[in-house]
N, C-alpha and C positions, 0 to 999 in steps of 0.2 A: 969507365970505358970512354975513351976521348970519343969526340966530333969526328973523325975520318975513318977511325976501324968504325962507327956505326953507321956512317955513310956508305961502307963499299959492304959491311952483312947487310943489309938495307938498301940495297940497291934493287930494284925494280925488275930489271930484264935477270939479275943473279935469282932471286926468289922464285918469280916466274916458270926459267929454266929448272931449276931446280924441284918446284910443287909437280911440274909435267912430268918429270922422272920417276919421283917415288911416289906422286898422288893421283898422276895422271889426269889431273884435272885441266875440265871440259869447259867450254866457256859457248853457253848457248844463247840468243836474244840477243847480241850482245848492238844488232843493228836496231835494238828499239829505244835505243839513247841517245845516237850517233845525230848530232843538230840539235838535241834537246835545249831548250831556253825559258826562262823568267824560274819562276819559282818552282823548286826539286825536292823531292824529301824522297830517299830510297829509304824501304824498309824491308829488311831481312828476317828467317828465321832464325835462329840462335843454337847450333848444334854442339860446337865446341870452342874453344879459344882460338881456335886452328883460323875462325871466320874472319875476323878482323884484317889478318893477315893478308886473307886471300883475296877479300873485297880492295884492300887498299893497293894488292901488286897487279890483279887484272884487270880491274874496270877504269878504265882511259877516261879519268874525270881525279879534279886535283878535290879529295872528297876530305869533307869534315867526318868527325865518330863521336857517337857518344859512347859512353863506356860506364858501367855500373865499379863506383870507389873499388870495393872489395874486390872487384877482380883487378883493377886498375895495381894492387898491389901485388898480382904475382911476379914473379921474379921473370920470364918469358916474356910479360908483357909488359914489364919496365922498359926495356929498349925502344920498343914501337911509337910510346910516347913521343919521345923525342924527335922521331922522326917523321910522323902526323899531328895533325892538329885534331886534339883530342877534348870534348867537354866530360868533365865526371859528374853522374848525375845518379841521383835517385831516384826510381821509377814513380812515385807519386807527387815528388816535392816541385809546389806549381811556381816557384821562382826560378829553379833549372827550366822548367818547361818555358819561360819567358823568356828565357836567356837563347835558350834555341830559337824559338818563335822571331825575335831578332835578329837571329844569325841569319835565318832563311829569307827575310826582309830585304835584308842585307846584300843578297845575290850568292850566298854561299850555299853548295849541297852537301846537303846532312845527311849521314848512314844513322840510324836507330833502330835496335831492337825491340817492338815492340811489346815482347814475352819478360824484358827486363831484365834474365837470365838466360842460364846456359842451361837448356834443355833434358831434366833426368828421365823421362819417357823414351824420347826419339821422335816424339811429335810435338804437335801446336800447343804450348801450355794458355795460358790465359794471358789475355792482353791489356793492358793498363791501358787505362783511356788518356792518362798525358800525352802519347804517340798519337792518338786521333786527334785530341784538340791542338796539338800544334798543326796537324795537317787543316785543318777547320779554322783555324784563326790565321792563318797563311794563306789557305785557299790553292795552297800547291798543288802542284802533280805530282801525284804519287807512284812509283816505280816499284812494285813487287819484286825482291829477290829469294828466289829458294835454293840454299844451300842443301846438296844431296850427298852424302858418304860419309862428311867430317863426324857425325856422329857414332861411327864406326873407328876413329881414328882413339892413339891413347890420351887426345885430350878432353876427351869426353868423360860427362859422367857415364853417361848409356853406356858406352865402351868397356867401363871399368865395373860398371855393375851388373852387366850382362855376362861377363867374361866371353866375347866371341874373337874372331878373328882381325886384326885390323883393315881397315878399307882399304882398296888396291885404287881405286878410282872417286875422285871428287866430280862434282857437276855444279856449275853458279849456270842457274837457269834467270834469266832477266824477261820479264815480260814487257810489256805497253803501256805507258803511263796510266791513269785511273783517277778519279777523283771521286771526293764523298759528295753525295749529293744528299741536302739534308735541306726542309724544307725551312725557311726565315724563321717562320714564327714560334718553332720547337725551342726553345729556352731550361736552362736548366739542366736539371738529373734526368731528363727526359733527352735531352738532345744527350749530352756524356753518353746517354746508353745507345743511341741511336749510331753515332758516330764510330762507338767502341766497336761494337756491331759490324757495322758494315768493314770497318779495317778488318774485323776479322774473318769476313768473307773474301774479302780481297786478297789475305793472306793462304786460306783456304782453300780458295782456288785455285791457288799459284801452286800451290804443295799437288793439288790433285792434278792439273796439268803439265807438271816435272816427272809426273812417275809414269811408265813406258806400259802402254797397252798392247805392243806390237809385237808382242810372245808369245809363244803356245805356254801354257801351263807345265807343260814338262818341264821350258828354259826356264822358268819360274823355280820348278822344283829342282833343279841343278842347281840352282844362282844360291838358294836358301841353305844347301846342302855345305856349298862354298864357303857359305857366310858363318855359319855356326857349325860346323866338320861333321864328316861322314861320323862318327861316332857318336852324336847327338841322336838319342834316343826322340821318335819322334807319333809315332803312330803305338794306341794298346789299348787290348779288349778285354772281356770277361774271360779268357786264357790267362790274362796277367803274365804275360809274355809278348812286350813290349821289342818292338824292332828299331831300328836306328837307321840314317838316312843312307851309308854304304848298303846294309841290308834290302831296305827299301829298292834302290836302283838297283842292287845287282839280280832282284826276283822280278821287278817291271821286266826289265831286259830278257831275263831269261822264259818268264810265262808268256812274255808279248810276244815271242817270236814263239811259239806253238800254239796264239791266235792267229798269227799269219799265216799256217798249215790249214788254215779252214775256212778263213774270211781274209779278202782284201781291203785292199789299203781307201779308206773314204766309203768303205762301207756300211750301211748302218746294220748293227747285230743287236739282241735282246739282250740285256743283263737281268738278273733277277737274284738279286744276293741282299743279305741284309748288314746291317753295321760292323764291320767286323775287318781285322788286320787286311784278311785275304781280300776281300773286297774293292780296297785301296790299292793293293799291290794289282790287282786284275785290271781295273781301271789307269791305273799309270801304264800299265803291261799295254793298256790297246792303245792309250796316248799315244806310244812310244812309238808303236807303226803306223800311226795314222787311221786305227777305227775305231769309227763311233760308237761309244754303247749307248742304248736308248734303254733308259733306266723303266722298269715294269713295276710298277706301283700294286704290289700282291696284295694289299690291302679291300681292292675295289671289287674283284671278283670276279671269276674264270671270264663272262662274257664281255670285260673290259677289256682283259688281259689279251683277248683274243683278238678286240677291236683297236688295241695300241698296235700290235704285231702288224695285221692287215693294212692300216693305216703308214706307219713308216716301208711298208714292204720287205718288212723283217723277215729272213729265209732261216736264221741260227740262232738259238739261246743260249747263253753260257751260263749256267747258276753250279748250286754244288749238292752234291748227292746225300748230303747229311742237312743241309737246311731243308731240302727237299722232305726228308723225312721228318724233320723235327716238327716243321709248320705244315707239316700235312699237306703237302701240295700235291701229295700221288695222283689224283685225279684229274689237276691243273695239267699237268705234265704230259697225261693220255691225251688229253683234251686237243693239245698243242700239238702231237705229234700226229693225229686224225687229221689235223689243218694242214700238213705238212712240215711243221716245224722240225728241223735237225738240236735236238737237247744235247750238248754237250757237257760235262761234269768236268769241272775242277779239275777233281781227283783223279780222272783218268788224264787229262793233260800232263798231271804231274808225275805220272809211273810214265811216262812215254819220256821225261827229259832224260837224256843224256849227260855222263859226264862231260863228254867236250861241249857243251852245251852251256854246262853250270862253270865252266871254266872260262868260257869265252863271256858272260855274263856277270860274273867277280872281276875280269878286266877290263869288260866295258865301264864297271862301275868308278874306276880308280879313271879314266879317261871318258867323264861320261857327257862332256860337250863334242868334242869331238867326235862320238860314236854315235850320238843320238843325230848329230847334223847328216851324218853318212847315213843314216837309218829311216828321217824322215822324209828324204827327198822334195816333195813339191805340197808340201803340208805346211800352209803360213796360221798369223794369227786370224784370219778374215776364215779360215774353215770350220765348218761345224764341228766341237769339240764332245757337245754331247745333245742327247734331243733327252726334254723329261716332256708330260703328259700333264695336260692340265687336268684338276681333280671332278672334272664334269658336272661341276656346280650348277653349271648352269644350259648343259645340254651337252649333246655326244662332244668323249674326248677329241683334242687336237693334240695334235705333237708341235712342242714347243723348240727349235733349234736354236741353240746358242752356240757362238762362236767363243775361241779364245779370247779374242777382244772383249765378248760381253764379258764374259766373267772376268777377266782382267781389268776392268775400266769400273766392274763394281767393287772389286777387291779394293781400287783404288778411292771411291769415293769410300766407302767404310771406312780405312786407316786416315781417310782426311778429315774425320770429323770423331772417332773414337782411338783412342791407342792404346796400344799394347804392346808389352813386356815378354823380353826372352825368357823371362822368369816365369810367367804366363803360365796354366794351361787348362785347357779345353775340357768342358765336358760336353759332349753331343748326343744326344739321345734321339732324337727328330732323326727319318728317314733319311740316306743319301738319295733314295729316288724322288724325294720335295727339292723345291730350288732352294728354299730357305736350308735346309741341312746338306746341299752338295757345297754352297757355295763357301755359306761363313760357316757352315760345322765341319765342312770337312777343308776342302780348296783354302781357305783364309790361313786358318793356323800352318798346315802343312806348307804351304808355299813363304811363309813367314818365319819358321823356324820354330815353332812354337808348340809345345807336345798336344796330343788331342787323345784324351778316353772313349772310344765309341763303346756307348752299348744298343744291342740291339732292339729295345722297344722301348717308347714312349710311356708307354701304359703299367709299370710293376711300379706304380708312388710310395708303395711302401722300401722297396731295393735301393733306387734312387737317388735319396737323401742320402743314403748312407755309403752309398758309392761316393757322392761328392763330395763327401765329409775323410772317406777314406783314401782319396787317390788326390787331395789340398787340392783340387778344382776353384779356380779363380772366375772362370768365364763361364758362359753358356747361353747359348740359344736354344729357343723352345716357344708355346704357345700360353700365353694365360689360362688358357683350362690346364693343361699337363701341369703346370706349376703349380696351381691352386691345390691341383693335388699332390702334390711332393708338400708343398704345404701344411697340409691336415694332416699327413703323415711323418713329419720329419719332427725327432729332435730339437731342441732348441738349438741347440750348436752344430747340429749338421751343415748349417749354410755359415760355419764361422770363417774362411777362407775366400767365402765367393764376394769380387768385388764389382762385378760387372754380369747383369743378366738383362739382356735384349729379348724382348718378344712381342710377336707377331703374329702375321695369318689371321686374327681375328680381333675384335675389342675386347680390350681388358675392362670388367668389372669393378667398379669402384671397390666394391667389397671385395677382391682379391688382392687390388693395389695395398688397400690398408690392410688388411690382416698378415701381409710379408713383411710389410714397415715395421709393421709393431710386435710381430713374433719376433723377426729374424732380422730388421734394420736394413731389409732390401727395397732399394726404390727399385722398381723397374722402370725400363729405358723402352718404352712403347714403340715400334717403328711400325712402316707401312711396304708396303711394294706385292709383288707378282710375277709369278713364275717368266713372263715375258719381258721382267725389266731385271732378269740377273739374281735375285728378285726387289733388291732392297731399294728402295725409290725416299725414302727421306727415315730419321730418326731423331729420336732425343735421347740429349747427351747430357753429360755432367757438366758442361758447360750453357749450354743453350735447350732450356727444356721448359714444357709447361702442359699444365697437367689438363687431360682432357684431349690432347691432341696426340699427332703421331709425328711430332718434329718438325723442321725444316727440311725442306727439298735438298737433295745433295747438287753437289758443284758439278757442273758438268748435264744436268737435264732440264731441257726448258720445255715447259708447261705452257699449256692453255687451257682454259675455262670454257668451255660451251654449255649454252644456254639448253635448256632441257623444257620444251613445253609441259608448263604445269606445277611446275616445281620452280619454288619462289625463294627457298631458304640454300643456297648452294649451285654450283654448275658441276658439268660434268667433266673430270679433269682427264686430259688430254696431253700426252708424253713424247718427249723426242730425246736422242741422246747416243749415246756408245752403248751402254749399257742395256740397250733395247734390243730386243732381239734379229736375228736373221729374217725370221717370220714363222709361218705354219704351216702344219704339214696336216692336211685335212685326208677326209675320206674321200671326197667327190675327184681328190688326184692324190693316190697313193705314190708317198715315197717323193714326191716332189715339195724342195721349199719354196714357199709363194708369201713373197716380201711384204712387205707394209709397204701402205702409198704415202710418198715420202718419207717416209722413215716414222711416223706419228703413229702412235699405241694409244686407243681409248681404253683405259682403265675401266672402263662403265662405274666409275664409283662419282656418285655425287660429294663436293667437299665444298668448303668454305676453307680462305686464307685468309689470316687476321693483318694486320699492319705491322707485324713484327715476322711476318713469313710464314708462321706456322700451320698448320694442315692440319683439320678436323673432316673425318670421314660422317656422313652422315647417313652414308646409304649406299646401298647397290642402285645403278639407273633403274637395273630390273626388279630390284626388292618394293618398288613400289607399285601400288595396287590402286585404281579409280574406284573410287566409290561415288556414284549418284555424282556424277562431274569432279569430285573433288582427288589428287593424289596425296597418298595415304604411305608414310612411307612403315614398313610390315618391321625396317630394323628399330625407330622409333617406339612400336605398340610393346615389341618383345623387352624393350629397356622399362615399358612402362612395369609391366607385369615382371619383370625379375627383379626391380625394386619392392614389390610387393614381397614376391617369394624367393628370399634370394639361395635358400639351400636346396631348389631344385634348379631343374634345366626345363626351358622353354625354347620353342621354336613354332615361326608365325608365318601360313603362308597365305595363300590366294588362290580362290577357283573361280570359272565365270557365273555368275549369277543375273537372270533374262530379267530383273526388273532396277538391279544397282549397278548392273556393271559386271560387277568383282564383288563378294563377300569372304571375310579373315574368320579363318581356321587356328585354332592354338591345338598344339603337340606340347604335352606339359609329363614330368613325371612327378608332379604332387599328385599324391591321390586324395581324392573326395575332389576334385577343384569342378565349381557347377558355374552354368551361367552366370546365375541370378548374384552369386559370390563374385563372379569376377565382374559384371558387372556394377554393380556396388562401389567395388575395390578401386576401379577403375575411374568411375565418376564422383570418388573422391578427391582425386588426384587433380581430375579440373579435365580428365578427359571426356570429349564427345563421344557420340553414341556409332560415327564412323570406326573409331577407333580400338571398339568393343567388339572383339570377336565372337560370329555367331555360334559356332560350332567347336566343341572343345573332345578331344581326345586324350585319353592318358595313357602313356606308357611304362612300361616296367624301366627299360634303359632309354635314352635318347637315341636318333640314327645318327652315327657319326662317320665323318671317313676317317681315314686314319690317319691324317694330319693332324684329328684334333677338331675340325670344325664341322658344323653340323651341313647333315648331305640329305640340303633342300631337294637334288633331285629324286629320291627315293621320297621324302616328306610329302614334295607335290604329287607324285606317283599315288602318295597312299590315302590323300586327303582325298584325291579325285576318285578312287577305287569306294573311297568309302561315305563320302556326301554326293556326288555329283548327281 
C-alpha cells in the first residue's frame, strides 16, 4: 500500500468523521489537556484494537503509542504503524521501559496501556508495574483515559465471547492530570508495589467516574436489554421458568400500570414479597411509574412490620396471596388491616388486566425508551427509588431512602473494582428486602445483562448447594454464617462452577474462610458496607486483597476517622460519597426524608486503616462496654471465646452494673458451658479478668435476624429480663 492511499485512509478529520457516524463516539475532558506542558504520560484502558485508532484521530496532541509485538502483527494494525510513531514493547521487559522513560525525557507524550492487553473481561485486568515505574522515574503527569463501548465493538475479545450486540456509541473520557506520590525512601519491591498500586487506582477511578449515575434503574434496565436483546433470558426462580428481558418490560409495564389504579406517582407503598420472578417484575412494574416500594422485612415480626408501615406513612401493601399463605402471614395481614392498612394481592391485580392492556404493554416493550420517558414524567435520578428498613440492631427501625443515583453510583464502584461476565450468573439467596440482596443480588446482575437464580430463603443449606451446582452459578452474595452452612452441607463438587462469592453483613470466621478453601477451593472476597451507603462501602478482590480485612475503600467515598474517647486501637469511620444515602425516615416525623448534615454517614463502626488502604472492622462504637474505667470492646471477647468453641454460636452483650459500670453477659449454644470453664479458657489465652464474662446463658438456637446476623436487640432485651 503506497505512502498517499495511506495518507488519505489515515487522515485524521476522514477517521474522525467517520468513528461519529457509525460509533458515535464522544469526546469528554477533552479541556483537561488543552496547555498541558513538561512531562506527559496518558494512560488508557485497553478494550479493543478499535483504541489506538481512536486515541490517535481525536486527542489534539502529536502522540507517541506503545503497542504489544503480537498485536503489532495484525493485519488492521499494520497500516497505523506507518502512520504513528509506534514503540513495540513488552509488558515486563525493563530495557523497552527505558527506551520509553527517554522518550518522555525527551518532551514526547506517550499513550501506554497499562493492563498490556486487550481486555477479555470488559474491565481493569492487572496492571504491570513498567507503566508505573516509567511514570515514577519521569516524574510525569499522568493523564487518565477511559475508553467506554469499544468493548462491545467486533474488535474485541469481550465482544466475540460474550456474543452480544455491537456498540452503537464509543465515549474517550479524559480526566486531570495526576501524579504518584510515593514517599523517597520506599526502594525496591516495596516501592514497584506501591507505585503499581496507586496507577491502579488512578485507573480505577477514572473507569468509576466514566460510568453515568444520572439514571433511574429502569433506563438502566432498557440500556441492558439493548445491549444483550429482548430474548436474553434473564431473571428464574424455584418455578424454573425463566423470563427474558422483552418478557420482563412488557409485565413491568403492564402490572405497573394497575399500581397506578391504587397509588400515586412518588408514593411510598408496602412490598412484602419474597425472592421470586414476580417480585422483580412488581418492582420494575412501580419503577416504571414512579412508586416507591418500601421493602417489609417479614423476618422481624408483626410489631416491626407494623412500625416500618407507620414510620414511612405507608397507606397500601402490595404482596401476593399465596406467599401470604405459604409463610403463614394470616395474622400479619389482620394485624395490618386493624391499622388501616389496604392489602392488595398480586393475583387480583392480575384477573383485573385487560387484553388492550396486555397489548399496549407487549408494544410498549418493543418501544421501551420511548414509552417509559412518556410514562415517567418528572421522576429523575436524585428521587427516592426504593426505602429498605434498617435491621434494628441497634434500637427502633429507620427507613433507609435511596435514590437512583445511590444505587447506581454503587453499581458502579462494584464493577470498578470486581468484573463480570455475560456468560456470568447469579445466584441470590439473601433477601431483596436487605441492601446487600436488592442491590448486587438483584439490581447488579439484571441491569448488567447477566442472568440471576433467586431463591427464596437463606436458610434450606442442605437445597442450596445443589441448586448452585444445578443452575452452573458462577457468583453469589450471601453472609459467612449462610455459607458456612451450604458448607457443611454441600457436596464436594456442588461449588465446581462458582468463581466469585462476596460476603458480608458480618465477620467471617477464620474457621469458615479455611474449611471453603480446602473443601471447595473458594476464597472468599470479605466486603463491608450498610444499608445507608447502597450498601457496599469497600471489598476484596482478586486483585487487591488481604486476609483479615474487609478491602479497600471504593472510588468514589471519602472517609474520615474520628477519635472515639477511650478507645485507643481504631477510630470511628465516617462516610461521604454518591452512594450514601437521601437520609431517614424516623418515627418522631413520619413519612418525611431528613438528610444527613452534609452529606456525612457515621458508620458507628470503629476500624483501623493499614498503609496499603485496607479496612479492618474492629467494633461497633456501641458494642463496647466500660468496665471499672476501662472500654471493653464485647465484638473482641465473642472472637475470644469462638476461638475456644468454634462449632457453636456465641453472642456477648452488656447490662449496667452499680459497682463496674457495665458487666458481659455470654449467650452461647454449647451446652454445659460454666463460668469457672470459661474462665479458665479465657485466662489462658492471655485474657483479663474484664474480659471474662460474669453471667453465661445457653441457648438451644442463637437469636438471629434473618439476614443472618445475630439480633443483639432481642439479646440485650433478654440478658436485662433475666440478670438485671
Amino acid at each position: 500500500m503506497t505512502n498517499a492511499i495511506l495518507k488519505f485512509l489515515f487522515n485524521k478529520k476522514l477517521i474522525t468523521a467517520f468513528a461519529k457516524i457509525f460509533l458515535k463516539v464522544q469526546v469528554k475532558g477533552i479541556e483537561n489537556i488543552k496547555g498541558l506542558k513538561g512531562k506527559v504520560l496518558f494512560v488508557a484502558n485497553h478494550n479493543s484494537f478499535l483504541d489506538t485508532f481512536l486515541l490517535w484521530a481525536f486527542i489534539p496532541e502529536n502522540l507517541c503509542f506503545t503497542i504489544n509485538p503480537i498485536v503489532a502483527k495484525k493485519w488492521y494494525i499494520k497500516p497505523l504503524l506507518n502512520v504513528a510513531k509506534f514503540f513495540q514493547i513488552e509488558p515486563n521487559n525493563p530495557m523497552a521501559v527505558k527506551s520509553i522513560i527517554r522518550e518522555i525525557n525527551n518532551g514526547h507524550k506517550i499513550v501506554i496501556y497499562p493492563e498490556g492487553r486487550v481486555t477479555a473481561t470488559g474491565s481493569m485486568m492487572k496492571i504491570y508495574p513498567g507503566s508505573a515505574m516509567i511514570a515514577d522515574k519521569t516524574n510525569a503527569q499522568i493523564v487518565p483515559i477511559y475508553i467506554d463501548g469499544t468493548q462491545y465493538s467486533i474488535f474485541s475479545y469481550y465482544r466475540n465471547k460474550a456474543n452480544i450486540k455491537p456498540s452503537v456509541k464509543v465515549v474517550l473520557n479524559i480526566f486531570k492530570p495526576a501524579k504518584l506520590n510515593t514517599a523517597k525512601n520506599l526502594k525496591g519491591e516495596e516501592r514497584k508495589k506501591e507505585i503499581t498500586k496507586q496507577l491502579f487506582d488512578i485507573m480505577t477511578n477514572a473507569r468509576y467516574f466514566s460510568l453515568s449515575d444520572q439514571k433511574t434503574l429502569f433506563e438502566s434496565l432498557i440500556e441492558a436489554k439493548n445491549l444483550v436483546g429482548r430474548r436474553t433470558k434473564i431473571v428464574e426462580d424455584i418455578s424454573r421458568k425463566p423470563i427474558n428481558y422483552g418478557q420482563l418490560l412488557t409485565a413491568s409495564f403492564v402490572l405497573g400500570k394497575q399500581f397506578t389504579k391504587h397509588s400515586k406517582q412518588k408514593e411510598m407503598v408496602g412490598f412484602l414479597m419474597p425472592n421470586a420472578v414476580a417480585s422483580v417484575v412488581a418492582i420494575f412494574g412501580m419503577q416504571a411509574y414512579g412508586i416507591v416500594p418500601c421493602m417489609l422485612n417479614f423476618s422481624t415480626g408483626t410489631k416491626n412490620m407494623i412500625s416500618y408501615c407507620k414510620t414511612a406513612k405507608i397507606k397500601t401493601v402490595y404482596t401476593s396471596k399465596l406467599f401470604v399463605i405459604k409463610g403463614g402471614f394470616e395474622e400479619l395481614i389482620e394485624t395490618m388491616k386493624k391499622e388501616g392498612l389496604q392489602i392488595i394481592y398480586l393475583e387480583n391485580l392480575k384477573k383485573e388486566i385487560t387484553l388492550k392492556e396486555k397489548l399496549i404493554g407487549l408494544f410498549a416493550s418493543f418501544f421501551s425508551k420511548y414509552y417509559y420517558n412518556k410514562i415517567k414524567e418528572d421522576v429523575t435520578a436524585e428521587e427516592p427509588v426504593i426505602i429498605l428498613f434498617t435491621s434494628g440492631s441497634e434500637g427502633v427501625p429507620k427507613g433507609v431512602a435511596l435514590s437512583h443515583r445511590n444505587i447506581q453510583a454503587n453499581l458502579n464502584q462494584i464493577k470498578s473494582v470486581l468484573f463480570f461476565d455475560f456468560s456470568d450468573k447469579f445466584f441470590m439467596a439473601l433477601p431483596i428486602f436487605h441492601s446487600f440482596g436488592f442491590t448486587c443480588g438483584m439490581m447488579l446482575p439484571i441491569t448488567s445483562g447477566i442472568k440471576v437464580f433467586f431463591y427464596p430463603t437463606p436458610l434450606h443449606y442442605k437445597i442450596i448447594p445443589e441448586l448452585i451446582y444445578d443452575t452452573n452459578s458462577t457468583i453469589t452474595f450471601t453472609t459467612p454464617t449462610f455459607f458456612s452452612g451450604y458448607g457443611k452441607n454441600a457436596h464436594a463438587y456442588d461449588f465446581y462452577s462458582l468463581r466469585t462469592a462476596v460476603v458480608g453483613a458480618e465477620r467471617t470466621k477464620e474457621e469458615t474462610a479455611k474449611s471453603l478453601f480446602t473443601n471447595f477451593g473458594i476464597s472468599l472476597l470479605e466486603g463491608y458496607g450498610a444499608t445507608e451507603t447502597a450498601p457496599v462501602l469497600s471489598v476484596n478482590t482478586p486483585m487487591y486483597h488481604k486476609k483479615g480485612t474487609v478491602g479497600r475503600i471504593f472510588p468514589g467515598v471519602q472517609i474520615r476517622l474520628d477519635d472515639v474517647p477511650g478507645i485507643k486501637d481504631g477510630k470511628k469511620l465516617v462516610v461521604k460519597g454518591r452512594n450514601v444515602m437521601l437520609g431517614y425516615i424516623k418515627s418522631d416525623k413520619p413519612g418525611v426524608i431528613q438528610p444527613l448534615k452534609d452529606g456525612w454517614y457515621d458508620t458507628g463502626d470503629i476500624v483501623s486503616v493499614d498503609k496499603d488502604n485496607f479496612i479492618t472492622i474492629k467494633g461497633r462504637a456501641k458494642r463496647f462496654a466500660k468496665i471499672a474505667g476501662e472500654m471493653v470492646s464485647l465484638t473482641a471477647v465473642e472472637e475470644l471465646i469462638t476461638a475456644l468453641w468454634k462449632d457453636y454460636q456465641h453472642a456477648v452483650v452488656s447490662i449496667p452494673d452499680e459497682k463496674k459500670g457495665e458487666q458481659l453477659i455470654l449467650f452461647t449454644t454449647r451446652p454445659g458451658t460454666t463460668f469457672s470453664e470459661l474462665s479458665t479458657a479465657l485466662k489462658a489465652q492471655g485474657a483479663g479478668d474484664l474480659f471474662v464474662p460474669k453471667k453465661i446463658k445457653i441457648l438451644e438456637e442463637m437469636l438471629l435476624l434473618g439476614t443472618g446476623k445475630l439480633d443483639y436487640v432481642s439479646l440485650n432485651n433478654k440478658a436485662k429480663e433475666l440478670f438485671n
